[in-house]
SELUM-223753 format. One record per residue (C-alpha): residue in one letter; x, y, z. Coordinates in steps of 0.02 Angstrom, whole numbers, plus 50000, padded with zeros to 5 digits. Layout:
N
AXYZ;...
This chain:
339
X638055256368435;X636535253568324;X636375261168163;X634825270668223;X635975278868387;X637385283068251;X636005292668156;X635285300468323;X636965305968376;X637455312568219;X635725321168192;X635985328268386;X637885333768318;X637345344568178;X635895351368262;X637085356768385;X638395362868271;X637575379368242;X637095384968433;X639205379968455;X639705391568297;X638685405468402;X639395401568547;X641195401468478;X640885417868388;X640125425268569;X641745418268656;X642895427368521;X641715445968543;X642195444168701;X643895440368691;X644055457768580;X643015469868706;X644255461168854;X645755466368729;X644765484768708;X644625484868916;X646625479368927;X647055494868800;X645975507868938;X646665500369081;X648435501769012;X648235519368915;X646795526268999;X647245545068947;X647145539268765;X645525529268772;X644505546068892;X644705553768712;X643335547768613;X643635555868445;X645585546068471;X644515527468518;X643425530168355;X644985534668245;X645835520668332;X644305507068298;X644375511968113;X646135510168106;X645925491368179;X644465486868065;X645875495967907;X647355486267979;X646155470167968;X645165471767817;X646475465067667;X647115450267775;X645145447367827;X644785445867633;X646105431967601;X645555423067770;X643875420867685;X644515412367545;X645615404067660;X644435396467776;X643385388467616;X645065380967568;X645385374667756;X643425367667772;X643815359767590;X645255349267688;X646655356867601;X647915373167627;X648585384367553;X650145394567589;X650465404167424;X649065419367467;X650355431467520;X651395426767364;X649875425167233;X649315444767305;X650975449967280;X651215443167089;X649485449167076;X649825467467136;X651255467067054;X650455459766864;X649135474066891;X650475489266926;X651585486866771;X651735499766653;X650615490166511;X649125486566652;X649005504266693;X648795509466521;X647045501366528;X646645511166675;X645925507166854;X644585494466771;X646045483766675;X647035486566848;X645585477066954;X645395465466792;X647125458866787;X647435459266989;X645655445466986;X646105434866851;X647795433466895;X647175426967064;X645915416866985;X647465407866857;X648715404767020;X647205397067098;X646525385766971;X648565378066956;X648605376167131;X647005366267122;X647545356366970;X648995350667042;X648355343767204;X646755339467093;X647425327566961;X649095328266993;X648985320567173;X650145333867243;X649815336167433;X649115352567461;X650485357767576;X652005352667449;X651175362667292;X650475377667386;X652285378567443;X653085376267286;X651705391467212;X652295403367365;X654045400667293;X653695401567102;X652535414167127;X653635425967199;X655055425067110;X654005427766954;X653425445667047;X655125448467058;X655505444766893;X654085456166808;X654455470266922;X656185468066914;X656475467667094;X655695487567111;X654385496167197;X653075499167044;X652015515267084;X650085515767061;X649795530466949;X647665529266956;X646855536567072;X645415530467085;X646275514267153;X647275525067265;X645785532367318;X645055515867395;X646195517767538;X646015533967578;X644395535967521;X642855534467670;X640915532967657;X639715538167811;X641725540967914;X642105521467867;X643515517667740;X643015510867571;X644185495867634;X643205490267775;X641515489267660;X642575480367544;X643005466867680;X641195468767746;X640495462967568;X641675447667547;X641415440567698;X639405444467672;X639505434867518;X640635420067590;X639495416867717;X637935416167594;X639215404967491;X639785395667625;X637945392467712;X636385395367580;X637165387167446;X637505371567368;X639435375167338;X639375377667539;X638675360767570;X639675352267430;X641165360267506;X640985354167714;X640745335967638;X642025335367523;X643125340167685;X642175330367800;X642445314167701;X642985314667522;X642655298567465;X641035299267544;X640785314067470;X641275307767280;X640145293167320;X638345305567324;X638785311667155;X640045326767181;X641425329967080;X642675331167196;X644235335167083;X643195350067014;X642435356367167;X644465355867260;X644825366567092;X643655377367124;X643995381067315;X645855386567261;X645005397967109;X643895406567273;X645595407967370;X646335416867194;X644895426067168;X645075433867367;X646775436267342;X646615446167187;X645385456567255;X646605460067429;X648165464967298;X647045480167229;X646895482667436;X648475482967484;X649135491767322;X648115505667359;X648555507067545;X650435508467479;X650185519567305;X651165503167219;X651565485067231;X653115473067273;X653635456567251;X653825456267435;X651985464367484;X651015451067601;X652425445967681;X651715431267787;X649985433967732;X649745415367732;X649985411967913;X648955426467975;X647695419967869;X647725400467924;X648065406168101;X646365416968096;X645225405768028;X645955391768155;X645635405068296;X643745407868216;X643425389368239;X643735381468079;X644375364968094;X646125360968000;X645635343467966;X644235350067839;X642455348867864;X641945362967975;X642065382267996;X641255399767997;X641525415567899;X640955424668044;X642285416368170;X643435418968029;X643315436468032;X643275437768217;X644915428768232;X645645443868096;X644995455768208;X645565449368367;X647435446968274;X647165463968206;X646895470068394;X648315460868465;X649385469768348;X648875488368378;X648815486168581;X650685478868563;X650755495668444;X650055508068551;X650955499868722;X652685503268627;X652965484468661;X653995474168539;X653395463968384;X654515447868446;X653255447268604;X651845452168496;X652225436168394;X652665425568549;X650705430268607;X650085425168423;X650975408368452;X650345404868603;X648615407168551;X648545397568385;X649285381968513;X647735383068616;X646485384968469;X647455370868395;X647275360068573;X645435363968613;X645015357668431;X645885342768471;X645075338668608;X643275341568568;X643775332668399;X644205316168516;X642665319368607;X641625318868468;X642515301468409;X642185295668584;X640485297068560;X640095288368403;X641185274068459;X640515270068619;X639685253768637;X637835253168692;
């Protein structure tokens, strides 16, 4: 293949990439009005009330919206070509940092302060060491999930730590036009990650650097930083999800966001973001949360258990996992065949 056909196929590739992210995201609205049509069809005498479907869509969008916030940062980190599996433990040291006794002295504000900048901190060493300390992003986001919560653990001293402000207490419960505060929260995020992700130059910086890093560090970008960076964004998310979840429970835990980490990763895979780095959408991030977040309350409302529930998760990470595969080696087929 000529250089001129590698540049026409690539040129035809990206042109196309956008009409597939719609097409994805279609695929996965879909998929959650056929979950919607399987909860009538097997509870029709809850879904003829329409007062119960509203209460039961806001519910969905509230069970979604603090795991939604960390799969944004998440799917930056994924497109980046790393991972990260300390967000459930970095938004429970955060949650917990922001609920002692001395953080609450300084109010709601120094609550939302400390709950960011803890993020921010966790993130910044977890870039670091994969950064310039060569750690593989799997071995030291694994090593934070541990460290990080045994120091919640260790700060709360292993106790539930009650949220005495209300005014974060009031987030949760708190709505605006009959939509929780929560669900504008994880409206806003995701508004600004896909601005970040797609009208900026951090956005394009970031799909090279996971595309092909050395490529990438060859046109001038900082990789080390920008890697850095991407974990700060994941810290930053997180913070913001630990104020969340605190004030869906009145207080924080060391074990809060139990697992966090998988919904997350298995979400953004579902929304089309490719694991290998170099592609993904907020939007089909989001969707993936939602249709997760859908799953679980249709298991909820059918009385069935959460071991099948799980089982059904699995299976569909697998086949997100497979189809990107595939259309990965299809792809590779066509730059490497021969004129």
């Amino acid at each position: 293949m000529t250089a001129t056909a590698l540049e026409t196929g690539r040129k035809r590739l990206w042109a196309g990439e956008s009409g597939e992210s719609v097409s994805r995201n279609l695929i996965l609205a879909g998929v959650l009005v056929a979950l919607l049509v399987i909860g009538a069809i097997t509870q029709p005498q809850l879904y003829g009330d329409s007062a119960w479907v509203w209460s039961n869509v806001l519910s969905i969008l509230q069970l979604a919206s603090v795991v939604g916030v960390v799969t944004v940062g998440m799917t930056f980190v994924i497109i980046g070509g790393g991972i990260d599996l300390s967000v459930g433990a970095i938004v429970a040291l955060a949650g917990v940092w922001s609920t002692t006794l001395a953080t609450q002295s300084f109010g709601a504000g120094g609550m939302i302060f400390t709950a960011i900048v803890v993020g921010i901190a966790v993130g910044l060493v977890n870039g670091f060491l994969i950064s310039y300390g060569k750690l593989v992003p799997f071995i030291a986001t694994l090593a934070m999930l541990v460290a990080a919560r045994g120091l919640a653990a260790s700060i709360s001293g292993k106790q539930t730590q009650i949220s005495s402000s209300d005014l974060i207490n009031g987030i949760a419960s708190t709505k605006l036009l009959g939509i929780p505060i929560l669900v504008y929260i994880l409206a806003a995020v995701a508004v600004a990650g896909w601005v970040l992700l797609n009208r900026t130059t951090f956005g394009r910086r970031t799909v090279a650097v996971g595309g092909n890093p050395e490529a990438a560090r060859l046109a001038g970008i900082n990789v080390k930083r920008h890697t850095m960076l991407l974990y700060a964004l994941s810290g930053l998310c997180c913070g913001i999800a630990a104020i969340m979840l605190t004030a869906q429970a009145t207080s924080a835990q060391a074990a809060m966001a139990n697992l966090y980490e998988l919904d997350a990763i298995a979400a953004a895979i579902i929304g089309g973001t490719l694991l290998s780095g170099g592609r993904g959408t907020i939007v089909g991030s989001v969707l993936g949360v939602l249709i997760f977040a859908t799953i679980t309350n249709l298991f909820a409302i059918n009385g069935l258990s959460t071991e099948a529930q799980n089982m059904v998760k699995g299976g569909i990470i697998v086949a997100a996992v497979l189809v990107q595969q595939f259309r990965f080696q299809s792809v590779t087929r066509l730059f490497n065949r021969k004129p």
